[in-house]
N, C-alpha and C positions, 0 to 999 in steps of 0.2 A: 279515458273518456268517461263524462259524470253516466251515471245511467240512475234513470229512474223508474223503478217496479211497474209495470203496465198487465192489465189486465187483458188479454187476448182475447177473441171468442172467433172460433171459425162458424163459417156461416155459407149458404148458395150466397151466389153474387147475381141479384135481381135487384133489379129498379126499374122505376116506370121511366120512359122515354120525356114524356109530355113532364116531368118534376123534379128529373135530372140530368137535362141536356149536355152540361159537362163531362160526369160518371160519362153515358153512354158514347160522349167523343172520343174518350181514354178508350174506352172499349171496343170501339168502333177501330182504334188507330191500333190495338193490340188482334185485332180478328186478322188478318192478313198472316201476320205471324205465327200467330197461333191457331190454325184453323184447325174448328170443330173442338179445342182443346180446350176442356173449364180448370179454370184454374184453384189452386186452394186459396179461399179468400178471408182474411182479418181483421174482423171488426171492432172496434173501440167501445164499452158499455153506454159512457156516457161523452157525447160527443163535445167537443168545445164549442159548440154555439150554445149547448145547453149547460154549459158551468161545467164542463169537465176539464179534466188535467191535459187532454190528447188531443192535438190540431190535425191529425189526419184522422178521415173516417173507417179508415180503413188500408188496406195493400194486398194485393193479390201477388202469388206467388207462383212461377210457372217451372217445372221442370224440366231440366235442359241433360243432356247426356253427362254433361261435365260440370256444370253449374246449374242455382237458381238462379232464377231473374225476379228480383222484388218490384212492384210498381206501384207507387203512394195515389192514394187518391184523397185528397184534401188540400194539396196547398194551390192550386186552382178552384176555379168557383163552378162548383158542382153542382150547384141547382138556381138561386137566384143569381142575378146581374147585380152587384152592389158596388164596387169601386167604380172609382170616377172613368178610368183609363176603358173607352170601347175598344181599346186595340187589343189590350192585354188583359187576359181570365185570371185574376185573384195576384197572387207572389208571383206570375208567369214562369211556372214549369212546375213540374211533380218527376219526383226522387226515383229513381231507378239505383239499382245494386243487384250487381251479380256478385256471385259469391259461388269459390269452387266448391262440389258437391260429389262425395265417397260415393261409390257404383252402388254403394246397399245402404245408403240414406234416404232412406224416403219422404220425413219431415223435414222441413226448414229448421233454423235453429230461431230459437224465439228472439236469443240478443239480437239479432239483424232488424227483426220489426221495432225491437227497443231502441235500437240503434238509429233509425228511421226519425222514429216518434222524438227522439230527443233531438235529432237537426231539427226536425219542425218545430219544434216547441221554442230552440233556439230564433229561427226568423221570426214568429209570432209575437216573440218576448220582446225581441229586440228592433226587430222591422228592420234590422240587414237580410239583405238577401244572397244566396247563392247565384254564381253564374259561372260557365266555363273559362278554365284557367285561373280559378278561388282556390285556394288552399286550406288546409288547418291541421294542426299539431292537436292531437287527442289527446296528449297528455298520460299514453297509457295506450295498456294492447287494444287494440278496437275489439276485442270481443274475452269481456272480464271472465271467460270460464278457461283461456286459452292464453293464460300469462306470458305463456314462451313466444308467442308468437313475435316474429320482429316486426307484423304491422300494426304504426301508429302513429299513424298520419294518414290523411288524404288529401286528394281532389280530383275535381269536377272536371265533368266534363263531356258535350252531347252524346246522346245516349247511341251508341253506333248502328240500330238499327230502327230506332224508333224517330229520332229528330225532333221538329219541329212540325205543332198540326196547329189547325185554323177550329177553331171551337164556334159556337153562336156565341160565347161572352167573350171570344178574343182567340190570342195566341197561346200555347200552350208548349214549351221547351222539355223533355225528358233529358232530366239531368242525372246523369250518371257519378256515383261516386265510387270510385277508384283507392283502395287501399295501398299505401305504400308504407317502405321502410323511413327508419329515420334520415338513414344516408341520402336515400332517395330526396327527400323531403328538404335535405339542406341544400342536394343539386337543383332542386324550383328553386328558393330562395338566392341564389346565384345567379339561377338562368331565369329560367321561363317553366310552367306547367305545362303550357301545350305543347310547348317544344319538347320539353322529356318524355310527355304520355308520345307524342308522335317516333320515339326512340324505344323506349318500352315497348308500345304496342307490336312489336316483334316478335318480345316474349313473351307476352300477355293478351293472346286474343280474345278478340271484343272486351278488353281491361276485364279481364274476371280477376276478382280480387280471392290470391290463393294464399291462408295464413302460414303454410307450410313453408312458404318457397324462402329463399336467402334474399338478398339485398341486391340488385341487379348493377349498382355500383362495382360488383367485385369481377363483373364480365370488363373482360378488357375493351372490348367494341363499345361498350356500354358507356365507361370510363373518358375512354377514347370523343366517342362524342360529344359526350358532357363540356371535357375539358376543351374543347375546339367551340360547342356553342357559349362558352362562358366569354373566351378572348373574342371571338365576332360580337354578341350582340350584349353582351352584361348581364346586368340585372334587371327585371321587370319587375319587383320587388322595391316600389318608391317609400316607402313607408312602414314600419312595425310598431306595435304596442307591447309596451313592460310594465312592471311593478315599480322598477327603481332608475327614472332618468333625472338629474336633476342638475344644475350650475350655479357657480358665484364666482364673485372676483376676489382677489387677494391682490392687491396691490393693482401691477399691471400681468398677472398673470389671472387667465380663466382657469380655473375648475370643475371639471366635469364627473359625475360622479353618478358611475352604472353599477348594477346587479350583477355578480359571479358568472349566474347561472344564464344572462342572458349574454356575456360578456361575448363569447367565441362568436355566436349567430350575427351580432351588429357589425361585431369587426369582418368578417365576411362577404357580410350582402356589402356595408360601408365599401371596401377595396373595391369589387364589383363595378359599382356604382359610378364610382372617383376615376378609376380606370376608363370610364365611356364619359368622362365628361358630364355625367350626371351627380345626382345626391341620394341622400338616403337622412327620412326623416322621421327620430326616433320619438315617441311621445308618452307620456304617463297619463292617468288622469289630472295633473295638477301643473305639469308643463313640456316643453318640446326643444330637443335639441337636433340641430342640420346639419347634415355632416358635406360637404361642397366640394368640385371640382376649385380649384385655384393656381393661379400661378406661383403664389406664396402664401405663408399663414396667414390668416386675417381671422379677425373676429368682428359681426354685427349685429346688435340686438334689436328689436321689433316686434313691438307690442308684445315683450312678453318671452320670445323666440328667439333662442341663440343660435345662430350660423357659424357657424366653423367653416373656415377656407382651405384647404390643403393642396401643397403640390403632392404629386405622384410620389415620390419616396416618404413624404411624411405621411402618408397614405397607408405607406405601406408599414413604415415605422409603426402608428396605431393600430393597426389588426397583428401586427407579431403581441403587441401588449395587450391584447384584449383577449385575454386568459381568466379561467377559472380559478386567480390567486387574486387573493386578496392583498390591496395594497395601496401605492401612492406613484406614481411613474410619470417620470416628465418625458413628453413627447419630442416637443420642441418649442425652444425659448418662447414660453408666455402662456404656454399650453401643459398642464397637469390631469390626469386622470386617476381617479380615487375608484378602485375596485371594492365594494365591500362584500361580504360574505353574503350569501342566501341559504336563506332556511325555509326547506321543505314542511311542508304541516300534513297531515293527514285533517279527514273530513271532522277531527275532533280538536283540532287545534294543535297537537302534538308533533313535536316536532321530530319527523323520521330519519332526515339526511342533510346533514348539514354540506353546500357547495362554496369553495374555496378559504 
């Protein structure tokens, strides 16, 4: 996960009602829960409306027997009405994480507010938004002082006791984000997130995300379910983004030509997909390849966009080949796939790990 250095400052959690009608709906929707209890709260120096780096103003933090509960206040509109939408207050929702907490912890750990601050920073940059049943692969332990951890990855998803409130600038969603393993995270991408967190949540009450625990793939019930909602409902997974998708033609044969390291994930969610009748559409920045239910091979291109047709066994044929080896592999007649190697960089350009 990138993390970037954030200056903290605890602080009393005051505002005036009449100059922060949002703050005080958050707070208003957290009194119930936590009655009579102040929380420890975390303030940004300089806020982003005033040229600063940090899109939330803050995150209070509440302690729970077993975990904390983080709750962001910035990605709704905390004091003026400015977007066009009356329905919805600001990005509609602010970030929740729990996170399990040792019986003689008594601060939060700072990476979680960093943690926080770099999703926000992400919708702000990007103007995608979070919603339940989002995903995302961190790329790394979610909490860089805790290397071992096998959580890395997440997703969302409503926050199990706080929901959805009614604010004066709109709606306001407490989005929960939910740590998982990588296993975990390739079972979303096959199925469904809400379908797994509703399988999880067995062993993970109220989704406290614990870095300690193993990969819930290895529980056979777990396993079990998985592989039962994969054959019922497929993939909900229509779409991924890579580094290296690209095609041409060579005579009358197409050429497809993916990344090492994204190689296993496509062929995957792909089979998924092709199995319900649906597709899976892979994309780069500079073009897009379709991978289609069919009754036989075919190939159609548009505006740009190569579709690929497949029956079922050459379906299946392409996800046996889409391995972290680098190569050239003919699928079937008119159809070749070119695996080339990927290289890992560190944040200096150096390359740490070379894949296939």
């Amino acid at each position: 996960m990138w993390i970037t250095a954030i200056c903290w400052v605890e602080w009393p959690l005051m505002t005036d009602t009449d100059l922060s009608p949002g703050w005080d709906a958050i707070d208003a929707a957290l009194a119930p829960l936590y009655p009579g209890i102040e929380p420890m709260h975390y303030g940004t120096i300089i806020k982003w409306s005033l040229g600063g780096d940090d899109p939330l103003d803050g995150v209070s933090v509440y302690r729970r027997d077993d975990h904390w509960h983080f709750v962001s206040y910035g990605m709704s509109e905390l004091y003026d009405k400015e977007s066009d939408d009356p329905d919805v207050s600001g990005w509609g929702f602010e970030f929740t994480f729990r996170l399990g907490r040792a019986a003689d912890e008594d601060t939060p750990p700072v990476w979680a507010l960093n943690f926080l601050q770099n999703l926000a920073r992400y919708v702000f940059t990007t103007g995608n938004v979070f919603e339940p049943g989002h995903h995302i692969n961190l790329n790394g332990p979610i909490a860089v002082d805790q290397p071992s951890t096998l959580i890395r990855a997440a997703v969302f998803a409503e926050d199990p006791e706080l929901g959805v409130i009614d604010t004066p600038h709109g709606t306001v969603r407490f989005l929960q984000i939910v740590g998982i393993t990588l296993d975990e995270y390739a079972a979303v991408e096959v199925w469904d997130a809400t379908r797994l967190l509703s399988v999880l949540s067995a062993y993970l009450p109220k989704l406290v995300t614990d870095l300690s625990r193993a990969s819930l793939t290895d529980n056979p019930a777990v396993a079990s379910a998985i592989d039962e909602g994969v054959r019922r409902d497929g993939s909900s997974t229509g779409g991924i983004f890579t580094d290296v998708v690209d095609w041409r033609r060579e005579g009358a044969v197409t050429v497809v030509r993916l990344g090492a390291n994204a190689a296993p994930r496509i062929g995957r969610i792909m089979l998924a997909q092709v199995d319900h009748r649906r597709g899976l559409l892979v994309q780069s920045a500079e073009t897009a390849v379709g991978f289609r239910a069919g009754e036989a091979f075919a190939v159609e291109e548009r505006d740009g966009l190569l579709e690929i047709f497949l029956a079922p066994a050459d379906a299946a044929e392409l996800a046996r080949v889409l391995q972290p080896r680098a190569g050239r592999y003919d699928i079937v007649p008119g159809l070749v796939v070119e695996i080339e190697k990927t290289l890992i960089r560190d944040p200096d350009g150096e390359v740490v790990e070379e894949i296939g």
